[in-house]
C-alpha positions in Angstrom: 5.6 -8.1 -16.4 7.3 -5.6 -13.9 11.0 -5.4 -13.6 13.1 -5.9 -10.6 13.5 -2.0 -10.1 9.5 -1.7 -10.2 8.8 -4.2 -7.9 11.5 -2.8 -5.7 10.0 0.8 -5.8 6.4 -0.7 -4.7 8.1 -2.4 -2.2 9.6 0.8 -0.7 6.0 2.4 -1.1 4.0 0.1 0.4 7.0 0.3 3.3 6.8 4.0 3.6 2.4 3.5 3.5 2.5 6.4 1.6 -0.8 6.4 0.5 -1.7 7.5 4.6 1.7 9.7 4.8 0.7 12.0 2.3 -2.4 13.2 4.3 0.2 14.0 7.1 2.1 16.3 5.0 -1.1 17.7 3.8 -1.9 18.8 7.2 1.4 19.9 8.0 0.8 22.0 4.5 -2.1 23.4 5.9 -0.8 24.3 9.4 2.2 26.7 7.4 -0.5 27.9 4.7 -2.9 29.2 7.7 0.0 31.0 8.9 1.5 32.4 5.7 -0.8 31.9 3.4 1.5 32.3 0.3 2.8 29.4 -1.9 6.4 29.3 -1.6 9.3 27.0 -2.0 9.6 26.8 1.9 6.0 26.0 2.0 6.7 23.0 -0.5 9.7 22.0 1.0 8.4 22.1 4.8 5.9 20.1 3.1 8.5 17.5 1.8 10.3 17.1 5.0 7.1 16.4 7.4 6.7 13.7 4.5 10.2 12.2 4.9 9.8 12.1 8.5 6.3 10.4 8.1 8.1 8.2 5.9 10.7 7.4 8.1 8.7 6.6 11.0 6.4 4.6 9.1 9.3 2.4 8.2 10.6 1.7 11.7 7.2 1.1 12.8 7.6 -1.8 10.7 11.1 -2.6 11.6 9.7 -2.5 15.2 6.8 -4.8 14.6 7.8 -6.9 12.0 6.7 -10.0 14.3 4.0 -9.6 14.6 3.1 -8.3 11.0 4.1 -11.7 10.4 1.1 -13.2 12.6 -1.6 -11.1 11.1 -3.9 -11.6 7.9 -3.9 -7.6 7.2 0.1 -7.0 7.2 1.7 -10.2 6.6 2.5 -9.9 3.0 4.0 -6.6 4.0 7.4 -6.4 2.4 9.3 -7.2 6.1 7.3 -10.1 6.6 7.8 -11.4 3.5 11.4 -10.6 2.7 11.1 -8.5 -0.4 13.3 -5.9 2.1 15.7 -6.6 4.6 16.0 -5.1 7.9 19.0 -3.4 7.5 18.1 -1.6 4.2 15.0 -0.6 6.0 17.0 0.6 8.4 19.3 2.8 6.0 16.4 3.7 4.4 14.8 5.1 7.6 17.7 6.8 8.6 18.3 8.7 5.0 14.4 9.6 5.5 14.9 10.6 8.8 17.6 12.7 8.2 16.8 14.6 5.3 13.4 15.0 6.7 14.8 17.1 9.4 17.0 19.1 7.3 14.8 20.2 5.1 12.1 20.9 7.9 15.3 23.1 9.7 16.8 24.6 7.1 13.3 26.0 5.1 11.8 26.2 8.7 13.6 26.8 11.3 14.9 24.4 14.4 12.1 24.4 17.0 9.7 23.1 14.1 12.7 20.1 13.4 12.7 19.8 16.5 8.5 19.2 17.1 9.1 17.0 14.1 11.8 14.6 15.8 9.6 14.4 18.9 6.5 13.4 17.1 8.6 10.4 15.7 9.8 9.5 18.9 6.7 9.7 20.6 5.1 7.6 17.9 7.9 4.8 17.6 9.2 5.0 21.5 6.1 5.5 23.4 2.9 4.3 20.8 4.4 1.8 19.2 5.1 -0.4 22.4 2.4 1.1 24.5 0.1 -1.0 21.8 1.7 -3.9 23.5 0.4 -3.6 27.0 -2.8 -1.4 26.9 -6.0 -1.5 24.4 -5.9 1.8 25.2 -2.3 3.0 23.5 -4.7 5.0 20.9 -5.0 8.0 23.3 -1.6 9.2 23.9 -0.6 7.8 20.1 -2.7 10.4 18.7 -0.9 13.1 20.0 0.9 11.9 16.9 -1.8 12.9 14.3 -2.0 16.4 16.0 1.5 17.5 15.8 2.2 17.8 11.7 0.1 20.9 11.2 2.2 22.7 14.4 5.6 21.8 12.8 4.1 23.2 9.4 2.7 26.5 11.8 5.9 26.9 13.7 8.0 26.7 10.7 6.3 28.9 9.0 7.0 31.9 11.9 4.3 30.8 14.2 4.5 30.3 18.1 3.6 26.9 19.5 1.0 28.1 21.9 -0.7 30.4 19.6 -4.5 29.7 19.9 -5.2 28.9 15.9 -3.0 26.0 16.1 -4.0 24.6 19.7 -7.5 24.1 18.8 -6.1 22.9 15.1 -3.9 20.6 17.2 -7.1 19.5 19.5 -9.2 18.9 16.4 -6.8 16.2 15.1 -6.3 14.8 18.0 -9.5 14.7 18.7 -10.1 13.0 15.3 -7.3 10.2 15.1 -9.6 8.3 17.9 -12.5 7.3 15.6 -9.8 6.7 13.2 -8.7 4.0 15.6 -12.1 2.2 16.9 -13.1 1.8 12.8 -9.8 0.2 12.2 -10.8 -2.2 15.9 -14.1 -2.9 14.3 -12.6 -4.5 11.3 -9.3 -6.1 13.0 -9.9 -6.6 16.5 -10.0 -10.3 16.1 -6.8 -10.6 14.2 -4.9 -7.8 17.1 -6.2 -10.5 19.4 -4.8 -13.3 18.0 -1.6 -11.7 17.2 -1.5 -11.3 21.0 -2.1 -7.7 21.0 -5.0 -6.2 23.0 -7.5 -5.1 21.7 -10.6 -3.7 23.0 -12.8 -6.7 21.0 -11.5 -8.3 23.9 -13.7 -5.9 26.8 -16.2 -4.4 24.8 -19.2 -6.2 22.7 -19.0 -4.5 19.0 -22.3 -2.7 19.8 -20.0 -0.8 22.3 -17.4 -0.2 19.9 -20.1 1.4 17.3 -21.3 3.3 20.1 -17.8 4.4 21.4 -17.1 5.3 17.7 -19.8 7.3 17.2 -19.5 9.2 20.3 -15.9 10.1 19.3 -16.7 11.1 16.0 -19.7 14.0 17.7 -16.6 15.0 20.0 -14.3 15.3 16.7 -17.5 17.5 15.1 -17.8 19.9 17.9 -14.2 20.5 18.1 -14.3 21.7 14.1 -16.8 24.0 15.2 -14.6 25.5 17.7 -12.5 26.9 14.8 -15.9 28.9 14.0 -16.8 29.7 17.2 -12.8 30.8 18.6 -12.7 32.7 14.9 -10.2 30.5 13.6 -12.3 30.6 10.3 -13.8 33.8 9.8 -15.5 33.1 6.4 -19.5 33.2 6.5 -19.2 30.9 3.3 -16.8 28.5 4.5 -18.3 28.1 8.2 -21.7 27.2 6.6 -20.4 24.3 4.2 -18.3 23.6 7.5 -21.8 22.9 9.2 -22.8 21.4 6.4 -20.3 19.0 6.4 -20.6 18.2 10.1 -24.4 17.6 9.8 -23.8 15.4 7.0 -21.5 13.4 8.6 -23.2 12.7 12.1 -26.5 11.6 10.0 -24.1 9.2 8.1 -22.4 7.5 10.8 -26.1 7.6 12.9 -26.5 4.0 11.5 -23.7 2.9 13.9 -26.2 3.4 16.8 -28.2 0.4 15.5 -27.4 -2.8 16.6 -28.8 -4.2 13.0 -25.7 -1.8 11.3 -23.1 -3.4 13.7 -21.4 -5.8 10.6 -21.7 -2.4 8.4 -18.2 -2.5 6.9 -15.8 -0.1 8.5 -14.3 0.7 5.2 -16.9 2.8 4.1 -17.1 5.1 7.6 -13.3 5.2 7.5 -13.3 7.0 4.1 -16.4 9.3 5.1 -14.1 10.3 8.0 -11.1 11.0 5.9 -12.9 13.0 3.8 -14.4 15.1 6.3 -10.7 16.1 7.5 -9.9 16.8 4.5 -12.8 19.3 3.8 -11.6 20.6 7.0 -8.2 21.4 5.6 -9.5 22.7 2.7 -11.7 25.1 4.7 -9.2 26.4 6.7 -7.2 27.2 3.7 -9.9 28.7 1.5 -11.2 30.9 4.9 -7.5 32.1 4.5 -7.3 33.0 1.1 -10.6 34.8 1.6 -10.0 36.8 4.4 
């Protein structure tokens, strides 16, 4: 049987959804590696702090939509919903996150890169977050979100914010949180709807969805090819287990094009697509280490 302070921890996990922040610092890892491509306290640090503001966000997210976590099969034994944390701790503890998050991103980094990081927080609590309540569509300017980690990671290590590594770094992400978004439709679309979110379940047929997601995922492919093609990986090894990869993938999600594979569970193309982002980061750093 757990004690109190165990079943408190999990309950501050499952708040800060750690299991999908740590990604996020990964690719925030990734951006500073590319850049300086030594492992250094600042390095883990950086890391840290993109983490804590992950965290942090994550947590307000839920303070934010808390009502309708309530209404929803998928979140409503969420620790809000429930009661297992109240508001204002979650609150406190957002803040603390928030706050140390930006230090350590400002003081191992420097202040344009704490600066990137506040802005991706408030564009993902002040503009995504409410944007899901009036358009189906809130997905495309919420991924900006997913692209901006691996610039606070570049820019903190000494990199500019319009250098061309990380713009088509930042475009690949973005380009990649999209799928991301119709698998997660494709599973929940009816429970977004009755929570009285919209949801594109409502104006497209799940054959469009597959074909929508499928689509995406090709555009996500060709923009990790761009990072051959614009020399952002050098590597002959690494760009051919990158094409690899990206063949691999496409034939996996082909199904998808099928109207007989339409109740194929999104589960398993979710974690296919995760893994593919995270060969990418591994690339990127290995075509680093071996140039």
């Amino acid at each position: 049987m757990k004690s109190n302070s165990e079943n408190r921890l999990i309950d501050y996990i499952q708040l800060s959804k750690l299991q999908i922040m740590l990604p996020v610092s990964l690719t925030g890892f990734t951006g500073f590696f590319i850049y300086n491509p030594v492992i250094s306290a600042n390095l883990i640090i950086v890391s840290i702090g993109i983490l804590l503001l992950a965290v942090s966000s994550s947590a307000l997210n839920q303070i934010q939509e808390v009502d309708l976590d309530r209404k929803m099969n998928r979140t409503h034994l969420r620790p809000l919903p429930e009661g297992r944390i109240r508001k204002s701790n979650a609150f406190i503890f957002t803040i603390i996150t928030l706050i140390v998050g930006t230090l350590l991103i400002y003081h191992y980094g420097n202040l344009l890169a704490a600066l990137i990081g506040l802005f991706t927080m408030l564009w993902y609590n002040g503009v995504y977050t409410y944007s899901k309540r009036i358009t189906a569509f809130a997905v495309v300017p919420g991924a900006l979100t997913g692209a901006l980690p691996p610039l606070i990671g570049w820019v903190a290590a000494g990199g500019g914010a319009m250098d061309k590594p990380i713009i088509f770094i930042e475009f690949l992400f973005f380009m990649g949180q999209i799928p991301h978004f119709w698998l997660l439709i494709l599973k929940y679309g009816k429970e977004y709807s009755e929570a009285g979110i919209p949801s594109l379940t409502d104006t497209f047929s799940k054959e469009q969805i597959n074909w929508l997601t499928f689509i995406w995922l090709v555009i996500s492919v060709v923009a990790a090819l761009f990072l051959c093609y614009f020399e952002v990986i050098r590597s002959s090894l690494v760009i051919m287990i990158l094409l690899a990869g990206s063949v691999y993938i496409i034939y996996r999600f082909s199904p998808l094009l099928k109207t007989s594979m339409v109740n194929k569970p999104a589960r398993e193309y979710s974690i296919l697509l995760n893994l593919y982002f995270l060969l990418i980061m591994i690339l990127l750093i290995a075509d680093r280490i071996l140039r």
